[in-house]
N, C-alpha and C positions, 0 to 999 in steps of 0.2 A: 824254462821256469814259468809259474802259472801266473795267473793275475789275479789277486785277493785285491776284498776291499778292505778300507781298515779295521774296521771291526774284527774281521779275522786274524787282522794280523796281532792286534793288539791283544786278543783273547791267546796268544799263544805266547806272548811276549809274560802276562800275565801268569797265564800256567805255568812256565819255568822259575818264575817268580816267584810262585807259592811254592812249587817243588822244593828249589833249595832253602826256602826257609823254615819250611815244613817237614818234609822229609828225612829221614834218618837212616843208621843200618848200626853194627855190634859198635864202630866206632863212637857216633855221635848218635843214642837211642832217639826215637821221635814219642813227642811227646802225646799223649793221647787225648786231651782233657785243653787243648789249647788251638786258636785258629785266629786265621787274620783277617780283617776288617780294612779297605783301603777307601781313603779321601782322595774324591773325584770331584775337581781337579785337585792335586797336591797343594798345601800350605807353605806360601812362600816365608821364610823366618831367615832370619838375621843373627848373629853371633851376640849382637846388646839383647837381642831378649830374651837371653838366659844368663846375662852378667850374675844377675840377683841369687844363681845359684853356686859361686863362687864367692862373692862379694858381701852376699848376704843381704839384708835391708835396710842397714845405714848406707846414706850415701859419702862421698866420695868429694876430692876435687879433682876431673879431670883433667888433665893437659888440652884437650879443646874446649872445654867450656873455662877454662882460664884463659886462654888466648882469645878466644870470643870474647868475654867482657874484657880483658885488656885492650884488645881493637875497638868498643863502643866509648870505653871512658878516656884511652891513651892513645888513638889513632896510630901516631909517628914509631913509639918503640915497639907494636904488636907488629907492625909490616914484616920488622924484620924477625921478630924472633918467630913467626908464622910461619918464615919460608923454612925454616931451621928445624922444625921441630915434625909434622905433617901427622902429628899421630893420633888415631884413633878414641873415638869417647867411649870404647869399649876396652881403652887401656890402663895398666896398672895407677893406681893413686901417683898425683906428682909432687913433688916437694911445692911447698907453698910460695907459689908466685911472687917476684919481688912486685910492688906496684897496688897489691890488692890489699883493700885493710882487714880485719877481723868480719867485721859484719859483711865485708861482699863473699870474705870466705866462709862463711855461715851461711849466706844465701845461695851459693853454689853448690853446696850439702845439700841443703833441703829442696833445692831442681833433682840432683842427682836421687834424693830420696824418694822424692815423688817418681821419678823414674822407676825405679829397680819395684817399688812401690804394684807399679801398675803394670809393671812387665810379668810381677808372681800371680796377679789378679789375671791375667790376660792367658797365661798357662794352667793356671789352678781351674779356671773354667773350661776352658779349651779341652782338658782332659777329664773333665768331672762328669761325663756322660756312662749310660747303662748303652751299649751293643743290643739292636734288637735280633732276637734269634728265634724267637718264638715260630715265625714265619718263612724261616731262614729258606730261600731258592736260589737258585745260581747267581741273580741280580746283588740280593742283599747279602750274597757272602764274596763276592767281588765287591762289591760297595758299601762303605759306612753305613749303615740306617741304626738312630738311634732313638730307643725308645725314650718316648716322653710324656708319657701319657702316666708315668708313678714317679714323677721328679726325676733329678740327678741321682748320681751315686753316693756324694755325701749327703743328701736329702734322705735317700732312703736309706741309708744306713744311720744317721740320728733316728729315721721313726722306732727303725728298729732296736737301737738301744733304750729307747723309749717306755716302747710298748714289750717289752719282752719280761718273760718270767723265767728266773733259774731254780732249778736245783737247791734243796735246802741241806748245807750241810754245813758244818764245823770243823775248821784244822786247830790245829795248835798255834800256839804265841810265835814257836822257832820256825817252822815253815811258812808263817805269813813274811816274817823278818828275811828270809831266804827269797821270797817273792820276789819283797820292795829291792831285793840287791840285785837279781837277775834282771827284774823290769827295767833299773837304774843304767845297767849294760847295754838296753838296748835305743834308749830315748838322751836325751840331751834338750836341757830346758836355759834360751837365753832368755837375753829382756830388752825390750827394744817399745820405741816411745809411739804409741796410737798415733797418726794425724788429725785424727778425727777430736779424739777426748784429751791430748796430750797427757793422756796417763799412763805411766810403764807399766807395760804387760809381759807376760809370762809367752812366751811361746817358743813350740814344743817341737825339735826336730828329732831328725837319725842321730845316733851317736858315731863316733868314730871306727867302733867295730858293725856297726848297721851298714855302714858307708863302703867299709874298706869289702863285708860281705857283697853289697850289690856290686860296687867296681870290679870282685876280682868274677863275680859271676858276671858280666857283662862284659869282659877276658876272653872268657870261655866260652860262652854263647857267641862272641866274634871268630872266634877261631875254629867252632864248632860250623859256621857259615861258612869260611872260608874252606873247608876241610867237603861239606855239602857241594859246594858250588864246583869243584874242582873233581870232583866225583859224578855229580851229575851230568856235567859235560862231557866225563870220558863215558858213562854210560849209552848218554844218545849215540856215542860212534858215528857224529857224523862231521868232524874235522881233527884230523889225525895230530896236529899239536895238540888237542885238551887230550885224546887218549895220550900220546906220549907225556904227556905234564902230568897227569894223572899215576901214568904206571913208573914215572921215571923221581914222584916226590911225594908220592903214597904215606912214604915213609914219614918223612917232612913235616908234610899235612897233620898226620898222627900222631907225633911227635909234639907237636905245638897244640894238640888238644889237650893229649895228656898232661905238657906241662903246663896249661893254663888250670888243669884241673888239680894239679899240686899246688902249684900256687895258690889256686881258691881254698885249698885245705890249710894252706902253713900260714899263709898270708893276709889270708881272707875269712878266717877265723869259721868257713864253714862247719865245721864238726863241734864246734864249742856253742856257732848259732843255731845251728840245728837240734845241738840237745838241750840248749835255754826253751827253744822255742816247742820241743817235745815234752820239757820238764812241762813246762806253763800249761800246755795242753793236757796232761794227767792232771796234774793239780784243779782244773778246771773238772773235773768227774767228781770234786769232793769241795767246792765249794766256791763256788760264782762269785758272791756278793760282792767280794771285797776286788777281784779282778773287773767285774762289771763297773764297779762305779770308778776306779784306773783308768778304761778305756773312755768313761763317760767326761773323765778329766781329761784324758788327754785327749777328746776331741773337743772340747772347749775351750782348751791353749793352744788347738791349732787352728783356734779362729779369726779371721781379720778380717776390717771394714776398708772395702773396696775405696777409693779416694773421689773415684769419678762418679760410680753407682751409687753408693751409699750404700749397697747390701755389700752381706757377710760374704766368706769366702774363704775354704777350706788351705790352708799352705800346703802346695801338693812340690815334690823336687823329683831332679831327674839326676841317672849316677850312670856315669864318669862330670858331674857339674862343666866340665869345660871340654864335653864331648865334639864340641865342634873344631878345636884343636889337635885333640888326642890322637896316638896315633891307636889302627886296630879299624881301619876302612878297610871293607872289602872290597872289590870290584866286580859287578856282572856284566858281562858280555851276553849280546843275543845278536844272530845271524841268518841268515839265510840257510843255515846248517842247523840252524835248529826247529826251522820251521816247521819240519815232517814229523820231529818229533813229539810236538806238541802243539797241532793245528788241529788237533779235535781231543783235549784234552780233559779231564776233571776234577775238583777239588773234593774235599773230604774231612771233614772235622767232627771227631767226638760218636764216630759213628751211623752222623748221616751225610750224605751226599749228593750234589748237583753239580750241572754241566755251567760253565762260566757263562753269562747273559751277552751272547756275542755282540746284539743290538747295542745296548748301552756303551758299549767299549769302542767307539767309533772316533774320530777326529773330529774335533768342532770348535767351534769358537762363541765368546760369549762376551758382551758389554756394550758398550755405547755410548755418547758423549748424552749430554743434559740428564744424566741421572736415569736414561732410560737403560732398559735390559733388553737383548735380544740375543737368540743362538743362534749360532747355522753352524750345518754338518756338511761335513766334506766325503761327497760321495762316489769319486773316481776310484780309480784301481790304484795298488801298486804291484811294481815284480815282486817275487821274493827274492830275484837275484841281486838286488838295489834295496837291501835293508840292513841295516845296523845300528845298533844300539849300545851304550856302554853308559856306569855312571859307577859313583861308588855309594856302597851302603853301611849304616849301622843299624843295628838296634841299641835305644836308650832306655834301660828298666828305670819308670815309675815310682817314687818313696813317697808313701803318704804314712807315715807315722800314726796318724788318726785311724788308719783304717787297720782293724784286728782282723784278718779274716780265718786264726784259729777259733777266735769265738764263734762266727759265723759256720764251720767244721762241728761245731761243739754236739753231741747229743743230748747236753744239757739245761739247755732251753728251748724256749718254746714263744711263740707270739700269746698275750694275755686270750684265755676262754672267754672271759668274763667282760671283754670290751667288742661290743659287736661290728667297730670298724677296723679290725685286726683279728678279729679271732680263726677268720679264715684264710688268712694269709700265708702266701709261701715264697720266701725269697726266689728260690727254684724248687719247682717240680721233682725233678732231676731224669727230665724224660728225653728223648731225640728228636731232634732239638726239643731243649727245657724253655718252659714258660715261668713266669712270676714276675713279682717285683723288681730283682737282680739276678737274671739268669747266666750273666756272665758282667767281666768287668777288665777295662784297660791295664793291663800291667806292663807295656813298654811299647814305644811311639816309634817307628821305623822312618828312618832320616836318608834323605836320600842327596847328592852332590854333582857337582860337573858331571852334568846329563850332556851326550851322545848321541845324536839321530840323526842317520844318515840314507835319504832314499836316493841317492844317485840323481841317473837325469832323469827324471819324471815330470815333465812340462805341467801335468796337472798339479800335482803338490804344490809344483816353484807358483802358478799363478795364483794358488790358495794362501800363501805366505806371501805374495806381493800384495793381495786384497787386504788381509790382516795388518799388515805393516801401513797401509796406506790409512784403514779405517783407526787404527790406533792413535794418528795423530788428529786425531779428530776428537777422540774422547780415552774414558778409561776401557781398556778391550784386554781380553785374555783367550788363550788356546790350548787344548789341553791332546795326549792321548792318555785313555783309560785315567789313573792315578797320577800322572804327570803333566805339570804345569809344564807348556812349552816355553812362556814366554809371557808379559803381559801382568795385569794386576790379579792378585788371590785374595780372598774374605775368609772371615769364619764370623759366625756369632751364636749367641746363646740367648738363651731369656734374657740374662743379665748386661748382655755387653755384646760389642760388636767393634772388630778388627779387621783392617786391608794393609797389604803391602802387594811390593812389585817385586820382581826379579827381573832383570835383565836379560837378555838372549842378544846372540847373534850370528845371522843369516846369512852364510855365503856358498860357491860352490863347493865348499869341501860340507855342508849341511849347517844344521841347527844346534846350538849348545849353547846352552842353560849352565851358566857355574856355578848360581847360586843354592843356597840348601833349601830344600822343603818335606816337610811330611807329609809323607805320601799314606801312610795308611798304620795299625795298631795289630801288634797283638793280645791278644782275649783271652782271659781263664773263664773257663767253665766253671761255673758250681755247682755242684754237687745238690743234690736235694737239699733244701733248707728251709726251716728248722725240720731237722730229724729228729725228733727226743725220743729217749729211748724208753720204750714202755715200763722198763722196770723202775721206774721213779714215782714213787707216791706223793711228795709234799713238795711244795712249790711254794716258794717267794717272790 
């Protein structure tokens, strides 16, 4: 067996990576117009900051922060009922505390509200990025880069409903009334109290059948993974359990595509969402105004003011909401068996192509105590005969209610001629890779779990992992390979806000594992040229 260093190893761990997520054949089609983006190092997250997408944004009184303020004001009765109880502040609502009066349980709400509060803020930014592709090379298609030099993606998609001119046309009284009932199908408007102005607002989610469409598609694109991964392995042929698993539950695998794909039809209301959502778009050939100024509502009711920041903030949710329970995890395996077959691998999206940036994808470490930064890379070998990897994965599809992107589809409109700081604008090109404003955009965050990394006895690793463990107790330090946090503290920020947590790891002779969840990387729709208008339109509004 050879000696790689990690970079190699990791570019190949990588390229299997994308294969099964990518990849397709008559079973499960691969899609042509979509590709993935990974976060290097992974984002470490937690199960509470996503309550808000189950819970909603009233808060709550939980079982721990009732026992918390019971043990500050009660000392004596919280001891015991603390030992009794042990449950999480990511747990269901509890009956109201004996001991607490109305206002501490009113103050307990409005903690929990601020919470869920800033957990939507903290996702709704996180995800509100444009994917830069315009320069797309092996580095930035293995790695996140996001442009930001024309805003975010809800930024530039207000300019655009802004600054855009449709189609001038007239329907009738009974199809606009047919409109407001199909658009009614897909939206759900509750009302919940500003912190900021304490005035009740309107704001705008998926409906029930928006919901149950992305959940049972997010079914089916797991099982469609699982159906990929399972195939892929038996293709490499080179460990005779995945071919035999392979040829011996082909069927199985099959099976559980197609019925997720029944499901998404009978269940998941796909053929009813899809011809609302084809009606909308014909209707949109014969007369914008009134759907334009729809989506300009509904991206104003899905607006909220951040608590901590002060700025605005688009309500963005993620479906299956309590995806970190669910069941529908796949599991990847990478080995020593699969190293030949993809130790000089390449990616591929939308018709252009690069080789994965082996450099970048190396072992290193990164942080410091007093607030300082510093990285170092790990530059020994490993075997390939002493490598292994496992972890499980989903994909979670994206709902931004606010965001139409049949409009954006439309041959209808156009950015205004007559304003000279838009009139040259093009969401995308629609070139390889496309350039513009929005040349592609986040539609589902890939979550990854009880990560697996095993290099055997490799003296040089073990003393790279004893320097780290050692320089960790010193300060905040973290380690990554390619997309994957090993271990240690993770960040994100934005213009607007800025986030860190930890995951835990640990280190012994059987290897490294990581149980906790992080996102490691997105995938991206292409857009299409935009705006396309179609030359046959004379008058414009």
């Amino acid at each position: 067996m050879a000696d790689i260093t990690p970079s190699v190893l990791s570019n190949s761990i990588m390229a299997k990576f994308y294969d099964v997520l990518t990849n397709g054949d008559a079973t499960v089609p691969k899609s042509p117009d979509n590709f993935l983006s990974f976060v290097t190092p992974g984002v470490a997250v937690t199960a509470d900051d996503f309550r808000f997408l189950t819970q909603g944004l009233s808060g709550v009184v939980t079982p721990a922060a009732a026992q918390t303020l019971l043990a500050a004001t009660n000392p004596a009765p919280a001891a015991g009922a603390a030992s009794s109880t042990g449950t999480s502040a990511a747990s269901a609502p509890a009956p109201a505390p004996q001991g607490l009066t109305d206002a501490q349980l009113s103050q307990l709400r409005a903690q929990d509200t601020q919470g869920v509060y800033q957990a939507a803020e903290a996702f709704a930014r996180m995800v509100d990025f444009i994917p830069d592709v315009a320069s797309l090379d092996g580095k930035q298609l293995a790695t996140l880069a996001i442009q930001t030099d024309n805003g975010t993606l809800s930024e530039v998609y207000e300019l655009t409903l802004t600054m855009s001119q449709i189609m001038e046309s007239v329907i009738p009284d009974d199809e606009k009334a047919k409109i407001d009932h199909l658009r009614s199908l897909l939206t759900t408007t509750t009302k919940t109290t500003d912190l900021i102005s304490g005035a009740e607002v309107d704001v705008i989610g998926a409906s029930p059948m928006v919901i149950a469409y992305n959940t049972k598609m997010t079914a089916y694109d797991n099982a469609a993974l699982a159906y990929n991964s399972a195939r892929i392995n038996a293709l490499a042929g080179n460990d005779p359990q995945s071919v035999e698993y392979f040829a011996i539950n082909a069927p199985i695998l099959r099976n559980l595509v197609t019925a997720a794909m029944s499901d998404w039809v009978t269940t998941g209301y796909k053929n009813q969402y899809e011809e609302i959502a084809a009606y909308i778009a014909q209707v949109e050939g014969r007369d914008l105004s009134l759907l334009l100024a729809a989506y300009k509502d509904d991206l104003a009711k899905a607006k909220l003011t951040g608590i901590s920041s002060g700025s605005d903030f688009y309500y963005t949710g993620a479906t299956p909401g309590d995806f970190y329970q669910a069941p529908g995890w796949s599991t990847f395996h990478f080995s020593e068996t699969d190293f030949a077959s993809y130790s000089n691998n390449s990616f591929s999206a939308t018709g252009w192509s690069a080789h994965a940036s082996a450099g970048f994808f190396g072992i290193g470490a990164s942080g410091g105590a007093s607030g300082s930064k510093s990285q170092a890379q790990y530059s020994g070998n490993f075997s390939t005969k002493y490598c292994r990897m496992s972890f499980e994965i989903m994909q979670v599809a994206l709902t931004r209610a606010w965001f139409k992107t049949s409009f954006l589809n439309s041959k209808t409109w156009r950015f205004d001629p007559g304003n000279p700081d838009v009139k040259n604008n093009l969401l995308s090109d629609g070139g390889m890779p496309p350039a513009g404003l929005m040349p592609a955009y986040p539609t589902s965050m890939i979550v990854v779990r009880n990560l697996m990394l095993d290099f055997g006895d490799n003296s040089g690793f073990r003393s790279f992992m004893e320097q780290q463990k050692s320089s960790a107790q010193g300060g905040s330090a973290s380690f990554s390979l390619g997309p994957f946090s090993l271990g240690g503290g993770a960040s994100h920020s934005s213009s607007s806000s800025s986030s860190s947590s930890s995951d835990g790891y640990s280190w012994t002779d059987q290897g490294l594992s990581v149980p906790g969840m992080q996102v490691v990387g997105y995938r991206c729709h292409v857009l299409p040229k935009s705006p396309n208008p179609s030359p046959d339109i004379k008058t414009w509004i």
